[in-house]
Every structure is written in structure tokens, then in C-alpha cells.
C-alpha positions as CSV (number, residue, x, y, z in Angstrom):
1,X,-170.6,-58.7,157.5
2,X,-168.0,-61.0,156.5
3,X,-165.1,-59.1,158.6
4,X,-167.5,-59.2,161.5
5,X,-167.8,-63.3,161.3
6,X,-163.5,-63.3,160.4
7,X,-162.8,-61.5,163.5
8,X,-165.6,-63.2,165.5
9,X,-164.2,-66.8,164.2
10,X,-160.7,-65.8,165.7
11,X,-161.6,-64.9,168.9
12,X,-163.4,-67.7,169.6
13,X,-160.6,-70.1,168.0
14,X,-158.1,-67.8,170.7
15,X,-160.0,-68.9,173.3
16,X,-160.2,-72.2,172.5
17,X,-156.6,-71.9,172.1
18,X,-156.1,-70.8,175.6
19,X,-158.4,-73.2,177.3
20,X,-156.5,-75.9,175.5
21,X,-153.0,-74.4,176.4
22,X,-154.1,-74.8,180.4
23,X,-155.5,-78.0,179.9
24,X,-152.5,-79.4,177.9
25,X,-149.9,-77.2,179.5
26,X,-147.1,-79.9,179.7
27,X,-147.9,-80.5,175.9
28,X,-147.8,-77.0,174.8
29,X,-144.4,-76.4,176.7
30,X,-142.8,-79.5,175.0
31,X,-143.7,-78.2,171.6
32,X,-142.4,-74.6,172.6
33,X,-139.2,-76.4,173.6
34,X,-139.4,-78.5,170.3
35,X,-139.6,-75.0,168.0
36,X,-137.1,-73.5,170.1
37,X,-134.7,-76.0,169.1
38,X,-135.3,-76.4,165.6
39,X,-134.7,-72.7,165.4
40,X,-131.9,-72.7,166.8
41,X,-130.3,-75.5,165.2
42,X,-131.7,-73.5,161.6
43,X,-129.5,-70.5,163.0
44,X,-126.7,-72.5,164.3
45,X,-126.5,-74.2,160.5
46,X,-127.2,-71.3,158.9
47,X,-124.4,-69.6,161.2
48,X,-121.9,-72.4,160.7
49,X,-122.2,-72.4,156.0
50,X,-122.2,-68.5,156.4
51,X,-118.6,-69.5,157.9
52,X,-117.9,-71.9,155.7
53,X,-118.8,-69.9,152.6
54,X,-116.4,-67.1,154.1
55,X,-113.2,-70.1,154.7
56,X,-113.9,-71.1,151.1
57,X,-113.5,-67.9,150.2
58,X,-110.4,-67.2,151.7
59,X,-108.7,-70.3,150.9
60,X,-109.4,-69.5,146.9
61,X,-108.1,-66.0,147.6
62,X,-104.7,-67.4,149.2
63,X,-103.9,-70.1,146.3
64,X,-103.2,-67.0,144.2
65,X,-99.6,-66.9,143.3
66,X,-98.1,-63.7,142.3
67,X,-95.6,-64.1,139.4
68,X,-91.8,-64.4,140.1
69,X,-90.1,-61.2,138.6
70,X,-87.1,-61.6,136.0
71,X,-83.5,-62.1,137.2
72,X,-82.3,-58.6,136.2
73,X,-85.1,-57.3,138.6
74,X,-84.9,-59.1,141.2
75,X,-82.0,-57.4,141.8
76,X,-83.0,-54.4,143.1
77,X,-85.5,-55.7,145.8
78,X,-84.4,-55.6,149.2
79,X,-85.2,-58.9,151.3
């Protein structure tokens, strides 16, 4: 009974949903167009500190410094 009176519920609130959407259509699209943004300036952020986190990365893994060999070896390296 009660999964009868969920799926009943839905369908009329999807066709309310509908009517709306044609009688609001300009409204609807501007909030489709206001998601669509927001998502993509979430990915584009998202996108961008992914980047970020890999520069940091690379920039801690090029301070290293290997150490300068003694004299006496030094010697037998070829520049």
C-alpha cells in the first residue's frame, strides 16, 4: 500500500513538474544555465588545486640538493 501511494505521489509531483517547466520555461532555462555554471566553475576550481597541488609538489621535489662529493673524488667525474 504504501509503495503504491510513493509512486503515485511522484508521478503526480512529475507532472506538476512538467506543467510548471512549460509554463515557467524562461525560468527553468535560467536556472539550468545557473547549475551549469556553478558546475563548471566547481570543476574548473577543482581542476585548477589539482594543478596546484601537483606544482607544489614539484617545487618541494626540486629544492633537494644532492651533497657535493669530496675533493679526492671529484676527481674522477667527467664534466
Amino acid at each position: 500500500m504504501f509503495n503504491f501511494a510513493l509512486v503515485t505521489t511522484l508521478e503526480i509531483a512529475a507532472v506538476l513538474l512538467i506543467i510548471l517547466g512549460f509554463i515557467y520555461e524562461e525560468k527553468v532555462i535560467d536556472f539550468e544555465d545557473r547549475v551549469l555554471r556553478i558546475f563548471l566553475r566547481r570543476l574548473n576550481l577543482s581542476k585548477r588545486h589539482k594543478a596546484e597541488l601537483k606544482r607544489a609538489e614539484f617545487i618541494e621535489r626540486s629544492r633537494y640538493v644532492p651533497e657535493i662529493p669530496d675533493d679526492d673524488v671529484i676527481g674522477r667525474y667527467v664534466a
